[in-house]
Structures are given as structure tokens and as C-alpha cells.
C-alpha positions in Angstrom: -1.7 10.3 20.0 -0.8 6.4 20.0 -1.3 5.0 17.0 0.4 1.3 16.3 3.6 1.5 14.2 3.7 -1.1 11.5 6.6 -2.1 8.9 5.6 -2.9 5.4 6.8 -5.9 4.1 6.3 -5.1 0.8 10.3 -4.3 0.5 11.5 -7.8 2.5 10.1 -10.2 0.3 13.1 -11.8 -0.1 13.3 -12.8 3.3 11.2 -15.6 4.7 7.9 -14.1 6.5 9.3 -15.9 9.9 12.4 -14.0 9.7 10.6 -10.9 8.9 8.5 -11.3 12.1 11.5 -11.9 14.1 13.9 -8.9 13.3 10.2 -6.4 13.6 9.5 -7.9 16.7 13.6 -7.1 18.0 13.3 -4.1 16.6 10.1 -3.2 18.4 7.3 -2.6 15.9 4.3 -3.3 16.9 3.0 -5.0 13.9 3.7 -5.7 10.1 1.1 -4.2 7.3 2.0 -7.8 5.1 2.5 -7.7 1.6 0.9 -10.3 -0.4 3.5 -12.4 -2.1 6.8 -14.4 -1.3 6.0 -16.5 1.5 4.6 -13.7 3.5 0.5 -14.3 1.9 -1.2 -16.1 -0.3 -4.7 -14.3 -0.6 -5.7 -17.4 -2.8 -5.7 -19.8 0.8 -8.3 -17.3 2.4 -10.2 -20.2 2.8 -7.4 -22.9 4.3 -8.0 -22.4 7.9 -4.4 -23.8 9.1 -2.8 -21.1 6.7 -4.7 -18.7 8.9 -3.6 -19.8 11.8 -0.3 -20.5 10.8 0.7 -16.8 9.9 -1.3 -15.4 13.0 0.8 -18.2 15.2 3.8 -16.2 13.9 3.1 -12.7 14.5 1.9 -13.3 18.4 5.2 -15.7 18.7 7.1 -12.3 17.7 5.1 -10.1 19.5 3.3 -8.8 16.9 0.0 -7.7 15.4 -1.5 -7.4 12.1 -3.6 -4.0 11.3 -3.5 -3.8 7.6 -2.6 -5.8 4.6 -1.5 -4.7 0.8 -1.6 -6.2 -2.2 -0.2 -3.0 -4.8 1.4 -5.5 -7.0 -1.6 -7.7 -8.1 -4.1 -4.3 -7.9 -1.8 -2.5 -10.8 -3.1 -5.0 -13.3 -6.7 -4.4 -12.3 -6.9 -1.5 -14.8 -3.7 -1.2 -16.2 -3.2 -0.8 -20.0 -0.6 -2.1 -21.8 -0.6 -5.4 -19.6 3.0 -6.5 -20.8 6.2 -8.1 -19.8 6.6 -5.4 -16.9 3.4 -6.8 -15.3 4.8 -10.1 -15.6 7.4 -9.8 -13.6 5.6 -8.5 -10.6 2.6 -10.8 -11.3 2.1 -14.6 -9.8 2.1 -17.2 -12.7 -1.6 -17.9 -11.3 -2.7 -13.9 -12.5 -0.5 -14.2 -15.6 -1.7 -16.9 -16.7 -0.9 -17.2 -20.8 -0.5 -13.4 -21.0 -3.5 -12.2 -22.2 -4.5 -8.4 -21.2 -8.0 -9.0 -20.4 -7.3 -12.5 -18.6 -4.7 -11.1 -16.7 -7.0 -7.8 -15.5 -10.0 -10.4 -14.5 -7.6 -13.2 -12.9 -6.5 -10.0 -10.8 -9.5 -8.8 -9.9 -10.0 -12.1 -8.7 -7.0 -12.2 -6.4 -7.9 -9.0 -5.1 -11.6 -10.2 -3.7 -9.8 -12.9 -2.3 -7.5 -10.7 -0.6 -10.6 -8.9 1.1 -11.4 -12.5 2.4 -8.1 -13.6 3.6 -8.1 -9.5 5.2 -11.4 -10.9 7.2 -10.1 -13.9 8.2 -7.5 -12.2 9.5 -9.6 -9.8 11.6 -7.7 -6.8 9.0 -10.1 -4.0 8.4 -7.4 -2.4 5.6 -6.5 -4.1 2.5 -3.3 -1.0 0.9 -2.6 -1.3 -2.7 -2.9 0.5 -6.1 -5.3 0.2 -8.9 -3.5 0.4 -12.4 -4.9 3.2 -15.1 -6.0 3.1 -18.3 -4.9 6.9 -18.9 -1.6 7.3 -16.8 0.0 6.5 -20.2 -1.9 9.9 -21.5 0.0 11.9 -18.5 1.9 14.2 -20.6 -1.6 14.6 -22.7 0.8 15.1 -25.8 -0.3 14.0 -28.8 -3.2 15.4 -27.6 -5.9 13.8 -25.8 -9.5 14.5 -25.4 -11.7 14.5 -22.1 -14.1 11.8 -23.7 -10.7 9.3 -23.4 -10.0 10.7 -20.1 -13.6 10.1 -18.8 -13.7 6.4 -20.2 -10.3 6.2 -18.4 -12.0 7.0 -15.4 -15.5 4.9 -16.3 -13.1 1.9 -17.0 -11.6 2.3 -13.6 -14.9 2.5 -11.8 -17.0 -0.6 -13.9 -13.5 -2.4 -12.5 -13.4 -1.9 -9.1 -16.8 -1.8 -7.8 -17.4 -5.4 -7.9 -14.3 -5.7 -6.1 -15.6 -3.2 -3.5 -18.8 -5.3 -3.3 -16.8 -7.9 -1.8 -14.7 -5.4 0.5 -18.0 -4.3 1.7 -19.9 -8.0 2.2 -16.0 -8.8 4.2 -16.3 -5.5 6.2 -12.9 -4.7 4.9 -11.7 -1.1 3.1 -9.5 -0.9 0.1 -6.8 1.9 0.4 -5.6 3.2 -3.0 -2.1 4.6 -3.0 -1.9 8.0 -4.7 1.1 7.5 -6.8 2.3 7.5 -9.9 1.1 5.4 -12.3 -2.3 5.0 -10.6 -5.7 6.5 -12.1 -5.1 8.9 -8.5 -1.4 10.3 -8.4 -2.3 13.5 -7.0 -5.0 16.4 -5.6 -7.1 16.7 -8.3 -7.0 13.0 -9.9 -7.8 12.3 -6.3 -10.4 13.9 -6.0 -12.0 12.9 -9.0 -11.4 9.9 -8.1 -13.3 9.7 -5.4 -16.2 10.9 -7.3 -16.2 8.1 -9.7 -16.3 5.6 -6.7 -17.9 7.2 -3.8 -18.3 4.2 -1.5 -17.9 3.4 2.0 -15.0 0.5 1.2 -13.2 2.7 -0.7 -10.6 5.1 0.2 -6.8 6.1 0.1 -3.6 5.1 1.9 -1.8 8.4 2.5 2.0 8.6 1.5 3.6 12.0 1.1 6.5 11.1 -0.5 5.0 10.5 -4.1 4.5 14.3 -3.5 7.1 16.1 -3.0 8.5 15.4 -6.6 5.2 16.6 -8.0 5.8 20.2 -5.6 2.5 19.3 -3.6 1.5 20.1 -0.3 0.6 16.9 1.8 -1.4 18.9 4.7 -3.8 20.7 2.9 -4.5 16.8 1.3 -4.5 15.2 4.6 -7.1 18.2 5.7 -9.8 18.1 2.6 -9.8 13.9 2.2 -9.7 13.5 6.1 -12.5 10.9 6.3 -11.2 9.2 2.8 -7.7 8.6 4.8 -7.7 4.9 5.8 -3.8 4.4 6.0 -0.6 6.3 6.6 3.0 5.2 5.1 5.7 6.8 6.6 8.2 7.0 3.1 10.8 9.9 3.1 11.7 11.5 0.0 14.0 14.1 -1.2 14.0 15.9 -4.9 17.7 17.4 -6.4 17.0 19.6 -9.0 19.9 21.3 -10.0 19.2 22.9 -13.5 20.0 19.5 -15.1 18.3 16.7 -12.8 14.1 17.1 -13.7 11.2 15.5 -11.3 10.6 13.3 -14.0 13.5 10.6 -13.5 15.1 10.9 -17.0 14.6 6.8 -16.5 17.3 6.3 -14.1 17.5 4.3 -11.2 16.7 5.5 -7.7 20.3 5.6 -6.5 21.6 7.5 -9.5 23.0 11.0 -8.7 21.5 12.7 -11.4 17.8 11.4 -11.0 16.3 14.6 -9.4 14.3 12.4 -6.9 14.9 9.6 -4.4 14.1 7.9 -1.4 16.2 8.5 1.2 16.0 7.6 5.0 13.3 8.5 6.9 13.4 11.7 8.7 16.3 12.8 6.5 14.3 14.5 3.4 11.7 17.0 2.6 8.7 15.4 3.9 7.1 18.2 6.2 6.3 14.9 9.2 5.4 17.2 12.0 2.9 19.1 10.2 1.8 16.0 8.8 1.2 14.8 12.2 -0.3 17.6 13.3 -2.8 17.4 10.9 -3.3 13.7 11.0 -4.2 14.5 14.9 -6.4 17.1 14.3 -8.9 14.9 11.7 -8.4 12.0 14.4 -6.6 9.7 12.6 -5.7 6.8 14.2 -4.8 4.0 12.5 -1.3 2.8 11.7 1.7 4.9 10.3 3.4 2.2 8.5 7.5 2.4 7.5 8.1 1.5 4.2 11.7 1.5 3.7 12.7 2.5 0.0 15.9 3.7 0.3 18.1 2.5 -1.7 21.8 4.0 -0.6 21.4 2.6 3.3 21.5 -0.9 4.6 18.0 -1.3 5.2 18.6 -3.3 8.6 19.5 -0.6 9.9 17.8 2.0 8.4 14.4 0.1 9.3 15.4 -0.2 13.2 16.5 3.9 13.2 13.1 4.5 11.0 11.3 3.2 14.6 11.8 5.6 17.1 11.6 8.8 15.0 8.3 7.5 13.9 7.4 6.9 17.4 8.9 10.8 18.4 6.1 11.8 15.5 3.5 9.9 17.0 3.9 11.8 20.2 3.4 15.2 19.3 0.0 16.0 21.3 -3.2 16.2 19.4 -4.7 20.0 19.9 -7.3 19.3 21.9 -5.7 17.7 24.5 -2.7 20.5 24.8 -5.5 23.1 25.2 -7.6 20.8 27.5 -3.9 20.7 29.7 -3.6 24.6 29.3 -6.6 25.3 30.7 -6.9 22.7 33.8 -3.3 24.5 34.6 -4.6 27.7 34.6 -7.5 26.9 36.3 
């Protein structure tokens, strides 16, 4: 099945959004899935139509297209509680503002209608990013927790985001929650109820396996049961190392330290079951972008991004079901 093959910027914004363009466009991509921030997009110039057709000047110059857009870092304050100095360095000074939790979760609220207006403008149907939580602190549910906070976790979630969804809707543009750590989703079951809480036609989840192999999930069985939730596909490898001494938890180290007993690594080189994957995102009919984000911090990732393209592309060509039994049986006939 064809399905474009995007790179996520979301790990380049250090580099100018022209140079960005350039190297994708060498390297072949057929489009970016552009963060907001750096240089790459303001969501707050929706409305500045030589911004618009400034950055949509650039992509065609390079060859490129545009499918989806993300804005994780600005969505993690929507709902996220504590708001403190770890959401200040990810945060523009225009959503920090002077610090203040509840100004800070409304100012990015904001910012994330906006982005469903500079996705329009843009002719983006997808808008990636997370959500924050106000329970992913209760995680370990030690001291013990009861379901009345954990349902006002999930009520506080839902009386945050559906006004943003309103505007998703009126712009015709989805929101694609991440399910990852740290987000009021992170994995089957919080999905799931997730989806409950905010059963809408804007709202839905950007697939990436590799938050699950830490957690011991399956990602098929996922991709199967939420097949018409599945708005976006990351292609993120990841690998776990648990030796008796390394745990799934981090033990707070960084990604590149030997004894964390997960990583990233380069794509096609951990446990991430991709064909199957594949398989499966053929048979719901899935296709929209599979979009390389390149986390992996122990390879250069100039060239792990340009080797991430054509293994990506070998996935991409693995025929859908229907069409090898539609060949079978012309054959035999």
C-alpha cells in the first residue's frame, strides 16, 4: 500500500526549517509532519497570510508536501499538573507567560486552537500531539488513590479539550493524541477510556509502538480494536535491556545510558514487531502517513534519518491482503 513517508521535525529544531526541507527533500521523503516551534511554525500567525505562503513556498521548492502537523510540546500543558519549571523549558515565553498554572494551561489551550487554524490554512487534516494529565503523577497509585480522583483526572481532561475539539471540528482538522507516557492515554486501557470520555469525530490517536514495548504491550491487537481512532502512524524503534538490574522504568537516566533498561535505537534495529504492524495497518486501510521520528540518541541522526527512509518504504510495500488474494486467484483462474 502507498502511503506518503513523512519525517517529523519535532527532533531538528535546531536547524532552520529551510535546511530541514532541503536535506528531507535529498533524502527523498515525501513530506515533513512539522513541529510547531523553532522557526519551523508559529501556530500564533494562522492568520498572516504571507507566513502561509512562505512555509508552503518552501516545502514545494524541496519537493515536499505537508500531511500532518504536531504541536506535543504546547498540548502537555493543556492538562498537566504540577505546571513547573519543566514546562517552562519546553514552553514559548507567549504560553508561559508569568508562570502561573492555570494561565499557563488556558494560554495553551489557546495555542492549540490556533494550531487547528494554521493546520486549515495549510490544507493539514492532522494536528499530532499530546494532552498532559492531571493523574499520570498517581501512576504508581501508591499512597493510595481513589477512583473518584482518577475520574476527576479524566473529567478534568475532557472539560479541557473539548472546546479545543470544537475548533478542530469548525477547521475540519483532527487532533491525534500520542499514547505515551505522561499523557492521560499511555496505554490499552487508559486508551480506551480515553476515548470514552471524548468520543468525538476530531478526536483520535497518533499510533507509535515504541512507548510500548517498555510497558510489554502488543501493538497489533491495539492497531486492530482502535482501527477507526488511528489518525497517524510514527515510525520510532525501540529496544528494552533488562538484565536483572536495568527495570522498564528508567531509574532517571538518560536515554543513552547503558544501564537504562529502555532506549531508542535506530529504526528497524529494535523490538518493534513493523511487519506485523504493517500488516495490520493494511488490513483496517490505513493510509495516511508513517512518519520517522528519529530519537536515537547513540547514531548520528543524518544518517540514521536517510537509512530510516528506505526500510520505511520496504514496510510500506508489503501487500495489503486483499489485493495478494485478488492476484492469487486471477492466477489461478
Amino acid at each position: 500500500m502507498t502511503r506518503p513517508i513523512t519525517l517529523f521535525t519535532g527532533q531538528w529544531g535546531d536547524m532552520p526549517f529551510e535546511e530541514v526541507c532541503q536535506r528531507a527533500g535529498e533524502w527523498g521523503y515525501d513530506g515533513l509532519e512539522i513541529a510547531c516551534g523553532g522557526d519551523h511554525l508559529d501556530p500564533s500567525r494562522w492568520d498572516d497570510d504571507a507566513y502561509i505562503a512562505d512555509r508552503l513556498a518552501i516545502l514545494e521548492k524541496n519537493g515536499l508536501k505537508v500531511w500532518a502537523i504536531s504541536n506535543h510540546l504546547t498540548g502537555q500543558a493543556v492538562c498537566d499538573d504540577p505546571i513547573d519549571f519543566r514546562h517552562r523549558d519546553i514552553l514559548t515565553s507567549a504560553v508561559w507567560g508569568d508562570g502561573d498554572p492555570e494561565g499557563v494551561r488556558q494560554r495553551a489551550a489557546e495555542e492549540l486552537k490556533n494550531t487547528a487554524r494554521i493546520a486549515a490554512r495549510l490544507g493539514v487534516k492532522t494536528v499530532t500531539g499530546f494532552t498532559g494529565s492531571a493523574i499520570w503523577k498517581y501512576v504508581a497509585m501508591f499512597p493510595p488513590v481513589s477512583d473518584e480522583v482518577i475520574e476527576a483526572g479524566y473529567q478534568d481532561f475532557a472539560d479541557r479539550w473539548n472546546p479545543i475539539i470544537d475548533v478542530f471540528e469548525e477547521e475540519g482538522v483532527r487532533f491525534a493524541l500520542e499514547v505515551h507516557p505522561s499523557e492521560i492515554a499511555y496505554d490499552y486501557w487508559t486508551a480506551k477510556k480515553t476515548l470514552e470520555v471524548l468520543d468525538r469525530p476530531g478526536f483520535g490517536l497518533n499510533f507509535d509502538p515504541s512507548h510500548f514495548m517498555w510497558q510489554q504491550l502488543d501493538p497489533v491487537p491495539f492497531v486492530l480494536d482502535f482501527a477507526d481512532k488511528i489518525f497517524h502512524v510514527h515510525v520510532k524503534e525501540s529496544v528494552t535491556a533488562l538484565d536483572g538490574r536495568n527495570g522498564v522504568l528508567g531509574s532517571h537516566l538518560a536515554w543513552d545510558n547503558p544501564r537504562r533498561g529502555w532506549t531508542f535505537v535506530s529504526t528497524g534495529h529494535g523490538q518493534v514487531p513493523w511487519e506485523k504492524i504493517f500488516r495490520a495497518l493494511n488490513y483496517i486501510g490505513y493510509d495516511g502517513p508513517t512518519s520517522v521520528e528519529w530519537e536515537d540518541a547513540g547514531m548520528d541522526r543524518l544518517q540514521g534519518a536517510a537509512e530510516a527512509l528506505p526500510f520505511v518504504r520496504s514496510l510500506n510495500a508489503i501487500t495489503p491482503p486483499s489485493a495478494l488474494f485478488d492476484s492469487a486467484f486471477s492466477n489461478r483462474a
